[in-house]
Every structure is written in structure tokens, then in C-alpha cells.
N, C-alpha and C positions, 0 to 999 in steps of 0.2 A: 748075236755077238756077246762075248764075256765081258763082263767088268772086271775092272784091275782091280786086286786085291786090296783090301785096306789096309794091310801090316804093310806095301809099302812105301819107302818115305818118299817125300817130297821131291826129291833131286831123282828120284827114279821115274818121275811122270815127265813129259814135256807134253805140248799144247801142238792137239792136232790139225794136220793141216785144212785146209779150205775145204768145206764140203763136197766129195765128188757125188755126182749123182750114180752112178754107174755101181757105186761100193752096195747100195743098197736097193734099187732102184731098175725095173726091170722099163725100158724105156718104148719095147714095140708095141703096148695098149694103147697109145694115145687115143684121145676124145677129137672128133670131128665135127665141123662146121656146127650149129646150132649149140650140140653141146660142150664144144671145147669153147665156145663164146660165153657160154653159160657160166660153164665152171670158171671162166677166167675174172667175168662179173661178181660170183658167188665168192673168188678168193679176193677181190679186190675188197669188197665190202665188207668182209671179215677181217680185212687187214684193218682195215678204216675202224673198224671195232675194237680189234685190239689195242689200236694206238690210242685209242680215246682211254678205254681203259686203262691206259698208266696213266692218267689225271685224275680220272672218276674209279676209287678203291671198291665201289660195287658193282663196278661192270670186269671180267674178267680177261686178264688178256694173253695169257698164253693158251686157252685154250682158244682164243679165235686164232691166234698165232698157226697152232695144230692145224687148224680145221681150214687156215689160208695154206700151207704146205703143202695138206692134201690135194686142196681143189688145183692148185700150181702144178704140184708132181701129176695131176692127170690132162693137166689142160698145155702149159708152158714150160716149157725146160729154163729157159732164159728168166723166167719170175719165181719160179721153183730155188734152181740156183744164188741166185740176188736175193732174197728170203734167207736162204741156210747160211750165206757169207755175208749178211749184214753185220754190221760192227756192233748196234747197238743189243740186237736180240738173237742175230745169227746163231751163238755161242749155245746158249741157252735151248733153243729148238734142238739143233743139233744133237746137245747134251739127253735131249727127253728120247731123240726117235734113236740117236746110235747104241746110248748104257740104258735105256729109260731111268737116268739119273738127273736130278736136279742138285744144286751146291746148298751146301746147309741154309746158308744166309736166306737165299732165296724162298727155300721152302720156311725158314720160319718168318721172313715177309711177312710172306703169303697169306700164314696162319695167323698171325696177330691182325693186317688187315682184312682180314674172312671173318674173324670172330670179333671185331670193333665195328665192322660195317654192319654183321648181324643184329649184334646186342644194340644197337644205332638203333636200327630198323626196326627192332620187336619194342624198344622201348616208344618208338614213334606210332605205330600202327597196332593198333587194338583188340583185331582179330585174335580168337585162342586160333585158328585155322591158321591163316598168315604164320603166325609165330610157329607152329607145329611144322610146317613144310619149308622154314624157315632152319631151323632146328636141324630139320631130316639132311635136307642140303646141304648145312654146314658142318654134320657129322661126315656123311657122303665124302665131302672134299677133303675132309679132314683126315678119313680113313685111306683116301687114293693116295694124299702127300705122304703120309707119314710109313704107307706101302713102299716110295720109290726108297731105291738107294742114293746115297746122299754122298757127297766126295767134300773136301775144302780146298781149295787154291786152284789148279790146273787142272782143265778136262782131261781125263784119262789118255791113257797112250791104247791104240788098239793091242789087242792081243797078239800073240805068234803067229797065230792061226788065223788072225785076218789080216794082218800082213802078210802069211802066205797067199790066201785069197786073191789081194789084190794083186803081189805081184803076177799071179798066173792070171791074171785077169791083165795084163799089161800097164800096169799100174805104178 
């Protein structure tokens, strides 16, 4: 999928509608008995993970977010769905898998709490080891954020081209 250009303004974007699965989403793999129970456990407790992580700044929570949409999208449609059209972090998911964009604000959060939980940690824990793999990981995250494209205000409007998409998809 294309991102909307950045030259343009604000009144040219409006806020996309509710995540369809279908836009992206090939739905005849499904996971069977043991392992669609599995995965549906594996995305629960990763939700459970990620919600923690908006209280605790060193536990990370949109990539348990990720990692709960996946196990969803191959286990549950109806938890997949409910995940992408949540109010609080719907928005957000959606924004990483449809533009793999996040909103400025967000990504610089992210980075000041990344790099204050860091410098926290290495100033508490002694290890030169610890601090070095400490370091590596916070460069790592650093370098993935500041890779994505970045919008401010309204999630992007699909393209031409994936509104045609959808419409010939019945959409």
C-alpha cells in the first residue's frame, strides 16, 4: 500500500474507516483445533503484555500489540477485528500494518521513554555486558522508529489504487 504524500494538507486526509480484514488479509489459512487454541492463548497473553506495558515504560507495548494481531489474524477473525477497531490502540496497529507509519508524537514517546528506561537501567545494573546489550537494543529500536514514516493528525486516506482494490473486491 502507498503512503499519502507529505506536501499534502491536512483537509486533504480524512480518517479511515474501521479496519476491514479482507483489505489485507487472506482469510482461507486458518489454524485448526490445538493450534488455533494455541495461537488464540499466545495472542491473548500478549495482549495482557502489551496492556501492562502502558504502565510499566520498560515493558514494550506495541510490539506485543503486533505480535497479538498476528497470532489473532491466524487464529480468530472476531479477536483480530476487535484488536484493529479498538478505540484505545485500534488506530495505532492499524497505522503500523496498513502505511507502516506511526504519528510523530508517538514515535517520539517512545524514544524518550526507550532512552530514560535505558539510561534508568544501566545507571542501576553494573554489568559493562548488561549496559552493552542494553545500548545495542536501544540503538536497534531507535534505528526501526526513526526508519518508519511518520504523519501528524489523521491517519492517511488510502490511495486511488487501493480504493480501486477495494472497490473490485466489493468493498
Amino acid at each position: 500500500m502507498s503512503f499519502i504524500s507529505k506536501h499534502k494538507t491536512e483537509n486533504e486526509r480524512r480518517q479511515l474507516p474501521p479496519f476491514d480484514h479482507s483489505i489485507s488479509c487472506n482469510t482461507t489459512d486458518k489454524a485448526r483445533g490445538l493450534k488455533r487454541i494455541l495461537l488464540i492463548v499466545s495472542g491473548s497473553i500478549s495482549l495482557i503484555l502489551g496492556l501492562i506495558g502502558l504502565l510499566l515504560p520498560v515493558l514494550p507495548t506495541t510490539p506485543f500489540l503486533l505480535l497479538s494481531a498476528g497470532c489473532f489474524l491466524r487464529s480468530s477473525r472476531r479477536l483480530y477485528l476487535w484488536l484493529l477497531n479498538h478505540r484505545l490502540f485500534g488506530s495505532t496497529i492499524r497505522n503500523y500494518l496498513l502505511c507502516h507509519a506511526v504519528r510523530k508524537r508517538t514515535r517520539n514517546s517512545a524514544l524518550i521513554i526507550l532512552w530514560g528506561s535505558l539510561l534508568l537501567s544501566g545507571i542501576l545494573v553494573q554489568n559493562l555486558w548488561v549496559r552493552i546489550i542494553l545500548s545495542v537494543v536501544g540503538g536497534g529500536v531507535t534505528w526501526h522508529l526513526l526508519s518508519l514514516q511518520t504523519f501528524s493528525g489523521r491517519t492517511p486516506e488510502l490511495s486511488s489504487t487501493d480504493k480501486t482494490d477495494d472497490q473490485a473486491a466489493g468493498h
